[in-house]
N, C-alpha and C positions, 0 to 999 in steps of 0.2 A: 558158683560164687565168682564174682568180676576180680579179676586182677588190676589191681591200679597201674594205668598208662604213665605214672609220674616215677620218675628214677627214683629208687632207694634210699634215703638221706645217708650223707656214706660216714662210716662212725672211724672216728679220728684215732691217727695212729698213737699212742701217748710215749712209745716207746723215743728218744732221743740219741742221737751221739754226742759224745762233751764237745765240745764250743771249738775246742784247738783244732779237731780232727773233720770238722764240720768246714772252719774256716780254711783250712787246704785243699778241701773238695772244692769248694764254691772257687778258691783262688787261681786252684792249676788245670790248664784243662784236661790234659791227660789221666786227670784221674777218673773223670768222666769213663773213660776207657776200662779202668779197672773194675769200678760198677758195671759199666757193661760186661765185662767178662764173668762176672759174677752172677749176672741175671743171665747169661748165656748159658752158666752151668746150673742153675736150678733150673732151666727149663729145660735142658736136655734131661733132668731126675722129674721134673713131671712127664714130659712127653715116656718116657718110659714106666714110670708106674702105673700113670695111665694107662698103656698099652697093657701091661702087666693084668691089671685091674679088670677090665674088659674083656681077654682073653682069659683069664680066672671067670666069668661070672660063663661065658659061653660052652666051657667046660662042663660046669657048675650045672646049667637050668638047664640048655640043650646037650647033655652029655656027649661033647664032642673030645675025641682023643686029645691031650696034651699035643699043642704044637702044630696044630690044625685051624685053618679060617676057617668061620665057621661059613664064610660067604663061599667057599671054597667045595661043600663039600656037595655030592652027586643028586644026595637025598634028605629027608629027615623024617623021623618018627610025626605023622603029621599032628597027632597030639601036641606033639611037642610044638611042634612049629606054627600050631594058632593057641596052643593054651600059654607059652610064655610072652608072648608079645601082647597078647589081652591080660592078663592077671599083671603085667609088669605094668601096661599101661594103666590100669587100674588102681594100683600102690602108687603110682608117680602121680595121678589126679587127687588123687588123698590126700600126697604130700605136699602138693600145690596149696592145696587151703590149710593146712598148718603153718606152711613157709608164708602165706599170704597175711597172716595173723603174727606172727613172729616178722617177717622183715614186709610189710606193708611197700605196694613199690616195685619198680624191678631195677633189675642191674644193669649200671652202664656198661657197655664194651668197651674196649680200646679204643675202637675211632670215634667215639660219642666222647668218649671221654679227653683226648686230644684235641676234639673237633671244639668241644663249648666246655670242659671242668679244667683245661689248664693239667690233663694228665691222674688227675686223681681220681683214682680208685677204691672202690672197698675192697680191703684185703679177703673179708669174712663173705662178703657177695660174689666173689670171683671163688673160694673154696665149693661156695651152692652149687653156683653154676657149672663147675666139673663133675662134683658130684652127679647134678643133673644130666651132663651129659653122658657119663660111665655110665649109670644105670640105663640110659634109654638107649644107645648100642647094645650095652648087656644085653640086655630084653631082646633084642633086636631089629628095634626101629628104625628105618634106614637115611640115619644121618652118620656125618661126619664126626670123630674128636676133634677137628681140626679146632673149631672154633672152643671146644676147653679146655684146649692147650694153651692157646695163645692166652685165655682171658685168665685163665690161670698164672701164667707164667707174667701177661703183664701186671695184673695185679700183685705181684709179690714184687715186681720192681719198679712197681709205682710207691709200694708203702716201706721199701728201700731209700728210693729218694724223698719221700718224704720226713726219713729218720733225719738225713742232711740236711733237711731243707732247702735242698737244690731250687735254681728257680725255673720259672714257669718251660722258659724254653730244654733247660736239662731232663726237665723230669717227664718232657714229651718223647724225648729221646730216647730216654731211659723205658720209657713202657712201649718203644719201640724195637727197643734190644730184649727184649723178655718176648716180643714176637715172634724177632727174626730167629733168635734161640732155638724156639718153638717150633717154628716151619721148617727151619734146618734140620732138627734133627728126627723131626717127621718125617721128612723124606729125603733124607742124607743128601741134601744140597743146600751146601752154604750159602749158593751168591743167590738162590731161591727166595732161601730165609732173608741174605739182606734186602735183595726188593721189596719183597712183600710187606716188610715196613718202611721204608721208604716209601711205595706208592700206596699203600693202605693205612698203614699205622700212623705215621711224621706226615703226608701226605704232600712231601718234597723231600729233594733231595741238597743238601750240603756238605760244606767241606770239613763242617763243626760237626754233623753225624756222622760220617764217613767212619773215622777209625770206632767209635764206640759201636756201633750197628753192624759193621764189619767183624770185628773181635767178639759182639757177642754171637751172629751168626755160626762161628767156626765154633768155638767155644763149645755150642750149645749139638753141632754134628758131632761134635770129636766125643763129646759127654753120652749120649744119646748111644752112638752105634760101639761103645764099650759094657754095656746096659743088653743090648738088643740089636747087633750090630746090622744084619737086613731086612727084619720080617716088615718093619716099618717102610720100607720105601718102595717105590713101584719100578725096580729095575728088574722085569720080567718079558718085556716087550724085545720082539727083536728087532737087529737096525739093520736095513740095505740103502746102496746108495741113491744117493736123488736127481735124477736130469734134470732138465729145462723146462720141461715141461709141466714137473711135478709143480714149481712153482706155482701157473696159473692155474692148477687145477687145486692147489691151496688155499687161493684166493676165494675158490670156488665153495671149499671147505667153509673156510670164515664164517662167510655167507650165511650157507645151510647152519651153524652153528650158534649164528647171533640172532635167526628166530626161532630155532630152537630152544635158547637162553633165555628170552624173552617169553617164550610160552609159557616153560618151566616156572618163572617169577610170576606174572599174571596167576600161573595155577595156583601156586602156595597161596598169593591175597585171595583169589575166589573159595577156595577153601577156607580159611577164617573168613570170609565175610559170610558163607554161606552158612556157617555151626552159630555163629551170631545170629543169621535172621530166624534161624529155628531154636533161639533162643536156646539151644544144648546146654546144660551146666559145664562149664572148664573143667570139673575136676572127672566129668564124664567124659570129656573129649578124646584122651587118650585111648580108653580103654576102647572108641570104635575107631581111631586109629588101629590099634593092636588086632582088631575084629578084620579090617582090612590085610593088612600086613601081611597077617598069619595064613590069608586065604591065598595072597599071592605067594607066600614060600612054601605050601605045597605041592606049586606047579614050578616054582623055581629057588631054589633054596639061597641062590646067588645075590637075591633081590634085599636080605637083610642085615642091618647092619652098614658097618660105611660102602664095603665092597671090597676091601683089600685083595679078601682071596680070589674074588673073579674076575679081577681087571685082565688077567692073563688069556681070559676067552677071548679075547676080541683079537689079541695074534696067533693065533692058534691058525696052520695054513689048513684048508680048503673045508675049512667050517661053514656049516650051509646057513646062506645069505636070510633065511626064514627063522632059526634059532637066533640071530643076531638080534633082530625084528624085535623077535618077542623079549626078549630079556633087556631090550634097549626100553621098551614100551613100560613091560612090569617093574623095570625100576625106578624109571621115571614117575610113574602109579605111586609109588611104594616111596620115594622121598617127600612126593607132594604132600602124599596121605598124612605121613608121620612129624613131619611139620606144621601144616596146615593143622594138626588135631592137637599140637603143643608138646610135643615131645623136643626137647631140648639137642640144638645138635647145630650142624651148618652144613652148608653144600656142596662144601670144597671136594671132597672126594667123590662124593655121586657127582659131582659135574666131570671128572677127570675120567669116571668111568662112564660115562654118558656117553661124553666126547669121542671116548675110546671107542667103544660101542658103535656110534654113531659115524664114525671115521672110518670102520673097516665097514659098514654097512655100505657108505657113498663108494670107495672103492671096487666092494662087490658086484654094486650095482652098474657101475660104468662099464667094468669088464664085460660084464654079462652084454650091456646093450654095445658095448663094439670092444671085442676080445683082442682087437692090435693094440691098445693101450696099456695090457698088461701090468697094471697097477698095483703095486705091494698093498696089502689090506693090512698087515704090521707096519709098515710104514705111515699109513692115513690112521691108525689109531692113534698113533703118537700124535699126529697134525689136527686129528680131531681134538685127541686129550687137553692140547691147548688151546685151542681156537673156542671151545664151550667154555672150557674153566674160565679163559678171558672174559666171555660174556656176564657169568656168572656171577665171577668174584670180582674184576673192574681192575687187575693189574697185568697188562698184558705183556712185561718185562720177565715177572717172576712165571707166568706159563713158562716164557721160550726159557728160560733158565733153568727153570726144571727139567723140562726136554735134552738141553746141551746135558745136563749133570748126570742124569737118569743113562743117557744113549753115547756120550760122548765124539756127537757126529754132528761136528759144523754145518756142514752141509743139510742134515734135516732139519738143523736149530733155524737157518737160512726160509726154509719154507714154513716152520711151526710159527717165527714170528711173521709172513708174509700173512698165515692164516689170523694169527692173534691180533692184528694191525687191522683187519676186516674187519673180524667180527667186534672189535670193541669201535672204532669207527660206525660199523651198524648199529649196535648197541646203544651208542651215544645218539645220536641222531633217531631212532625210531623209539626209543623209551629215556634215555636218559640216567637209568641209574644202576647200578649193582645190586645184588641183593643185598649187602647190609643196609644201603641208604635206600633201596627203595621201601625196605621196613622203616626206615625213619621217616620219609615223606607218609605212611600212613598211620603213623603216631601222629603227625605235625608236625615234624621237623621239616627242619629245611636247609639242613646238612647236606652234600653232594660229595661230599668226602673228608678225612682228617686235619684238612687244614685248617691251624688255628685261627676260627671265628669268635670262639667264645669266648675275646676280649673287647669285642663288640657290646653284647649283653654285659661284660661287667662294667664296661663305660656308661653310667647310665648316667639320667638328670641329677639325682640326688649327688654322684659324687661331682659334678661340676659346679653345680649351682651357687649363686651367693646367696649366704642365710641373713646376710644382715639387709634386708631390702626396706629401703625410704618408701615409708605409704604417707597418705594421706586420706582424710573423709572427702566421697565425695561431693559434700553438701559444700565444703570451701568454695571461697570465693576466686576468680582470678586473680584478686586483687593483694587477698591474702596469701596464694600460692608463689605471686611473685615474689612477694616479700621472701618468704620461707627456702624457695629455692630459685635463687636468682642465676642468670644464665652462667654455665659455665660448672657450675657445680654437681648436678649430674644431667646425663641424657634422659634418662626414663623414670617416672614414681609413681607407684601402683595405689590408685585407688581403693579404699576402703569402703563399703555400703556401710547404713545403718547395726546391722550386724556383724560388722567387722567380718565380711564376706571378701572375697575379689569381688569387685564390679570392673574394672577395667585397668588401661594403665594410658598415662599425662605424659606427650610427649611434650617436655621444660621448655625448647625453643618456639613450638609453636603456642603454647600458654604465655609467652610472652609478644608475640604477636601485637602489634600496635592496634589494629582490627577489633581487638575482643574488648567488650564493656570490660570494667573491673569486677562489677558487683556481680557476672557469670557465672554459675557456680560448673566447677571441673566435669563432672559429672555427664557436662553437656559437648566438650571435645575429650571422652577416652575413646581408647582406640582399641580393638580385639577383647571386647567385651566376652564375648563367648568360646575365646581361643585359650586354653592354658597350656600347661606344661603340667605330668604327673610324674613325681619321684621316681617310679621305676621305669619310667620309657627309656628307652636306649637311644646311642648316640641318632644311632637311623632313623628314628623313630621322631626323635625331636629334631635331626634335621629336616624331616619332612614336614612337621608342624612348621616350621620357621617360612621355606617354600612356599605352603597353603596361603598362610595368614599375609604372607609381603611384609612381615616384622623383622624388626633388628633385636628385639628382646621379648621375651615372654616369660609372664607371671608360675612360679611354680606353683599348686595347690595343694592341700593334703591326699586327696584322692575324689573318686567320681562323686562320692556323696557327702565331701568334705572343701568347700570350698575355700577354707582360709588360707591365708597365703602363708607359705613357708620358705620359699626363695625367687631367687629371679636370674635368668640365665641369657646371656645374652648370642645370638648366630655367630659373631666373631670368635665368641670365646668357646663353643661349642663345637669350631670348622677348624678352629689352632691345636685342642686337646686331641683331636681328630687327626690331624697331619702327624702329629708328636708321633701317637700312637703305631699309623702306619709306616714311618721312617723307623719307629723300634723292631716293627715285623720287617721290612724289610733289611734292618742289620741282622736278626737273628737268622733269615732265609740267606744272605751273603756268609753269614759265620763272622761278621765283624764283632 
């Protein structure tokens, strides 16, 4: 059964604050701050239930001891280890086409939603989508919670500020603090979480989001690790110090990292393009995701799930360069698999353990081909961890930030962003997108990140246009047309056909033209006969019609197989609503 490519219609919040306490919010800014404080600490109580949630079900299906990753452990009952990933996957294709039938649609994310809804959110499509994701970890599919944390956490403080009715630039903010909350206390770094909405979520940075995004970052670690104070975070790596050297051979890192990243994103689209051409039902996909999975965690148990508990392999000293290989290979297999087959989740941690992985491999490897170089393989997982994540997720701030927070060593944070500055440089320049946007470009979007575009789209023809438009038949005479509209009284008058069609539009000055017989009838100088204007075109859209035709105004019609006129818009006033609009985004990026 197809799942519809069109977002969810999102169901409105009804819940209100009184009028008094609403007009303090919109009036002060600093309260801005308090809301974010507040979405800082519900999402440190999701980021920990969740975790909670997840390690309960892993317990639960693969009987693993209390307090044990289960990515962690040596072996598994191989029963276990392909019958819960296939039976989970199974339950979760099932529950596709009931959720398919109940919310027709899918969910926006945070940066779709920032990027063109003005911040809003379904509160009740972002509860799904956690859910969705607990169970497909549970099971053991190997993605991330990262991504339902955040959509979780921003959706409660999107339908937060929508009780205030904060505006459009607040409540981008605001479901940027339910982010950084999220990511903070994911991986017990603050200045982490506040990047990563900054460059992913608000998709800039200001001086008007600073303290809110800031406050709810801390907020949301200080919440989080009173819950679950370390099993969440990846501070298992160890740090030695970095020469001069290390730098270029970081650079080197990058490199290897941003076509690595790029492969990994191409695989995920070849995988759904490939279950599409063979026609496989959606609600079947997972279960031959699960079919996969399952086969690769009897050879490697590490491969399921986000990775948590195996990120620690890849510092492990004098671990053979072969085991690295393979477990860098099967999990790379095993994220493609389990997304590509629609198991809900993101790649933020399999890229961090990739990277890892992949960082003590290039180390190994160099030793090996000339052993004076003597390179920490703990040290390039860390430089790896950032340099793939960078490719991956598209913010190569929050990489190094993680790394300072994680390792506490200037000095390596020095070469982690030396590598995350490559590889998203490579990244940009050889593919272009991250993986949330490069999912959006094969929706049809044409998103490249959170910044608010999607005032574009709501600037459209209908709301510019004048409804009151002077027509006339185009059977009129010149003669009669002068009379009726003598110079000076308007520029343009759209003709009318026999059926009170558009036929064209009479431009006044040259109808009066000393040149033209009287008894002329209009009909015979209109001008962009075949060019209109349609209600919902956007501002872009109708600037470029204006470009095409070489007009100063064009006829609005009802739609493509309704030609009668309902307004008339003219390029002045279309190119002014236009500037208004970008001097408004540019106060709101200044904080003015």
């Amino acid at each position: 059964m197809p799942v519809s490519s069109r977002p969810a219609r999102p169901r409105h919040f009804r819940i209100e604050v009184p009028p008094a306490l609403r007009a303090l919010v919109r009036g002060r800014e600093w309260t801005l701050s308090v809301l974010g404080a507040a979405c800082g600490g519900v999402a440190g109580v999701v980021v920990s239930a969740m975790g909670l949630a997840v390690n309960a079900l892993h317990e639960l299906l693969f009987a693993r001891p209390p307090g044990e990753r289960l990515s962690a452990a040596a072996a598994l009952d191989p029963l276990l280890a392909i019958g819960v990933p296939v039976l989970g996957g199974l339950v979760f294709g099932l529950s596709l086409v009931a959720l398919a039938r109940w919310r027709p649609g899918r969910e926006v994310d945070p940066i779709e939603a920032n990027a063109l809804h003005g911040g809003r959110m379904s509160l009740m499509g972002s509860v799904v989508v956690a859910l969705q994701t607990i169970w497909s970890s549970g099971v053991g599919a190997s993605v991330g919670l990262e991504a339902g944390y955040t959509q979780l956490a921003s959706g409660i403080a999107s339908s937060l500020g929508r009780m205030f009715r904060l505006r459009r630039r607040d409540l981008r903010i605001l479901v940027g603090c339910g982010a950084a909350g999220a990511i903070s206390g994911a991986f017990g770094a603050p200045l982490a979480g506040a990047f990563y909405a900054f460059e992913l979520i608000i998709g800039s940075y200001s001086v008007a989001s600073l303290a809110p995004v800031g406050i709810a970052a801390l907020v949301g670690y200080v919440v989080a690790s009173q819950f679950e104070p370390s099993t969440l975070g990846i501070g298992t790596l160890y740090v030695s110090h970095v020469i001069g050297r290390d730098l270029g051979v970081a650079a080197a890192v990058g490199l290897a990292a941003a076509l690595i990243g790029i492969t990994l994103m191409h695989a995920v689209a070849l995988c759904e393009s490939t279950l599409e051409r063979l026609r496989v039902p959606v609600y079947l996909r997972p279960l031959l995701g699960g079919v996969v999975v399952g086969g690769l965690a009897v050879i490697s148990p590490q491969v399921l799930s986000s990775g948590h508990g195996a990120i620690h392999i890849s510092a492990i000293p004098n671990i053979g360069i072969q085991w690295l290989l393979t477990l860098l290979v099967l999990k790379a297999v095993a994220s493609v698999i389990s997304l590509g087959t629609g198991f809900r989740g993101g790649l933020f941690f399999s890229s961090l353990l990739l990277g890892a992985l992949a960082g003590s491999v290039f180390a190994n490897v160099l030793n090996a081909l000339a052993p004076s170089l003597a390179l920490a393989p703990n040290v390039y997982a860390i430089i790896g961890m950032g340099a793939l994540s960078a490719s991956v997720i598209g913010s190569p701030l929050t990489m190094a930030f993680i790394a300072l927070e994680t390792t506490g060593d200037f000095w390596l944070t020095t070469a982690v962003l030396i590598a995350v500055i490559v590889s998203a440089v490579v990244t940009r320049e050889l593919f272009g997108y991250s993986f949330a946007t490069w999912r959006f470009h094969l929706r049809g979007e044409t998103i490249r990140s959170a910044a608010d575009v999607g005032w574009i789209r709501d600037l459209t023809v209908r709301r510019m246009m004048r409804p009151d438009v002077r027509t006339v038949p185009a059977r009129t005479t010149i003669g009669r047309f002068r009379m009726v509209f003598p110079l000076g009284s308007t520029s343009q008058v759209v003709a009318l056909d026999e059926d009170k069609n558009y036929a064209g539009i009479v431009i006044v000055a040259e109808a009066h033209a000393s040149e033209l017989d009287d008894g002329l009838p209009v009909r015979e100088i209109l001008h962009h006969r075949d060019t209109s204007l349609l209600p919902g075109m956007t501002i872009k859209e109708a600037v470029a019609a204006f470009d095409k035709a070489e007009a100063e105004a064009l006829a609005v019609i009802g739609g493509p197989d309704n030609r009668q006129v309902v307004g008339l818009l003219s390029e002045a006033h279309a190119l002014r609503r236009y500037s208004e609009e970008l001097e408004l985004r540019r106060k709101e990026l200044a904080g003015e």
